[in-house]
KELORO-686076 format. One record per residue: residue number from 1; x, y, z of N, C-alpha, C, O, CB in turn. Coordinates in steps of 0.2 Angstrom, whole numbers, padded with zeros to 4 digits. Glycine has a CB too. Example, Ala and Ser with C-alpha at 12.3 -4.5 7.8 and 13.67 -1.06 7.14 Angstrom:
% residues 2
   resi     n_u     n_v     n_w    ca_u    ca_v    ca_w     c_u     c_v     c_w     o_u     o_v     o_w    cb_u    cb_v    cb_w
      1    0066   -0028    0039    0062   -0022    0039    0066   -0016    0039    0071   -0017    0042    0057   -0022    0045
      2    0064   -0011    0035    0068   -0005    0036    0064    0000    0039    0067    0006    0040    0070   -0003    0029
***
This chain:
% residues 43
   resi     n_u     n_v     n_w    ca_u    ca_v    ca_w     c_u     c_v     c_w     o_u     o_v     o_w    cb_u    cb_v    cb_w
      1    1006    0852    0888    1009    0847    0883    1015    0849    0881    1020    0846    0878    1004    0846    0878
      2    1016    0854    0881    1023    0859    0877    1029    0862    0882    1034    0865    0881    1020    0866    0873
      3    1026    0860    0888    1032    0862    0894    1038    0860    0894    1043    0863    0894    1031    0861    0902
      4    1039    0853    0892    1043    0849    0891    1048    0850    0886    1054    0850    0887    1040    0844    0890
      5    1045    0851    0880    1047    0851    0871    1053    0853    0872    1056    0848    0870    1045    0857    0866
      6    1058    0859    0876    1063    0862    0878    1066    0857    0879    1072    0857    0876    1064    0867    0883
      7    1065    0851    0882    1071    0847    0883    1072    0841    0879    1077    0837    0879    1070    0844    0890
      8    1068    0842    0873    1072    0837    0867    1076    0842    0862    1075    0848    0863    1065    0832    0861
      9    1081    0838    0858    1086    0840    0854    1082    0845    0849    1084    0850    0847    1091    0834    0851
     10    1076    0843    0848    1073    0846    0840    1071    0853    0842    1071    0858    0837    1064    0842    0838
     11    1071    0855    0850    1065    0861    0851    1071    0865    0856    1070    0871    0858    1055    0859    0855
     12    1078    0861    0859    1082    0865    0863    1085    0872    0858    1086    0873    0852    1088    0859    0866
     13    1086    0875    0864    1091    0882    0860    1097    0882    0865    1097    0879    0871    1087    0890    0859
     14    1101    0886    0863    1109    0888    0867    1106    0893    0872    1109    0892    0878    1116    0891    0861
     15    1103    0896    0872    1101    0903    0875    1097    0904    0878    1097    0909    0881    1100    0908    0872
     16    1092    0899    0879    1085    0900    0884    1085    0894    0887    1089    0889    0885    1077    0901    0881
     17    1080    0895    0892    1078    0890    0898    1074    0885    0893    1072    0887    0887    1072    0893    0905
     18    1073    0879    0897    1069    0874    0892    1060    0877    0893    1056    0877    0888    1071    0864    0895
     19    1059    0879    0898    1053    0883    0899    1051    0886    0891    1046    0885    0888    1054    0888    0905
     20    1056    0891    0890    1056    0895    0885    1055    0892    0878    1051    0893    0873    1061    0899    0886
     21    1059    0890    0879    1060    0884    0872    1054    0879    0871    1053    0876    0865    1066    0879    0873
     22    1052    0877    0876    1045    0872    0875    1039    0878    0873    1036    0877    0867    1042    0867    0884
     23    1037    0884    0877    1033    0891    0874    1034    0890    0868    1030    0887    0865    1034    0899    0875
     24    1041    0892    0866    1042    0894    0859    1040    0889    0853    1038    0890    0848    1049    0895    0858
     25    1040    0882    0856    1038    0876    0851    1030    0876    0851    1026    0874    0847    1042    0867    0854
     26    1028    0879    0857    1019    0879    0858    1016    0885    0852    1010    0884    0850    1015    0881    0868
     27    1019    0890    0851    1018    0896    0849    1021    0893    0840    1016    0892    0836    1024    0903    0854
     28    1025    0892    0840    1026    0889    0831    1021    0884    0831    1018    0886    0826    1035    0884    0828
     29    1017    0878    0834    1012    0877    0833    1007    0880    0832    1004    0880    0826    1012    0875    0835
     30    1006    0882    0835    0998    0886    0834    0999    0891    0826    0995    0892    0822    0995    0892    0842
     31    1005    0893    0826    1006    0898    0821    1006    0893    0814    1002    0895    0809    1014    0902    0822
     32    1009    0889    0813    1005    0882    0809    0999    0881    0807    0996    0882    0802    1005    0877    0813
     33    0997    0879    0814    0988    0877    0813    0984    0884    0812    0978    0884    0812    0984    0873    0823
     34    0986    0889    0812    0982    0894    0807    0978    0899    0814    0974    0904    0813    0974    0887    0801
     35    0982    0896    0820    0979    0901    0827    0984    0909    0826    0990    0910    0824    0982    0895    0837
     36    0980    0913    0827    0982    0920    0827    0987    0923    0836    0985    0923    0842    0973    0924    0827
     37    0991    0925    0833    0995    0929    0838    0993    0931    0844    0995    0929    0849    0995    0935    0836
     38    0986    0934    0842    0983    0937    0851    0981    0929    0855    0981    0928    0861    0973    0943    0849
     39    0980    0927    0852    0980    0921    0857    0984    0914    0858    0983    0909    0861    0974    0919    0855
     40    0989    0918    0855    0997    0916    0860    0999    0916    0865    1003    0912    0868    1001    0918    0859
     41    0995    0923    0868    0997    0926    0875    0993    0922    0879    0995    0921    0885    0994    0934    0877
     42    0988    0918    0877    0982    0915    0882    0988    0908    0883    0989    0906    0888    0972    0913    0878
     43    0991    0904    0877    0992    0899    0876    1000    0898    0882    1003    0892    0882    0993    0899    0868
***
């Protein structure tokens, strides 16, 4: 669901792949919804 995110304006960055940039928007989710760190790695 979040592979993509990298390629809208909201979740792009200057410096990473959209790959990366969509992780990073899946990871600030969960860090939101109250999900813990260690199970970022799974995400």
């Amino acid at each position: 669901m979040f592979h993509d995110m990298g390629l809208t304006a909201q979740h792009s960055s200057a410096h990473e792949r959209f790959e990366v940039d969509g992780a990073n928007a899946a990871r600030d989710f969960l860090s939101r919804h109250g999900i813990s760190g260690a199970d970022f790695d799974m995400v």
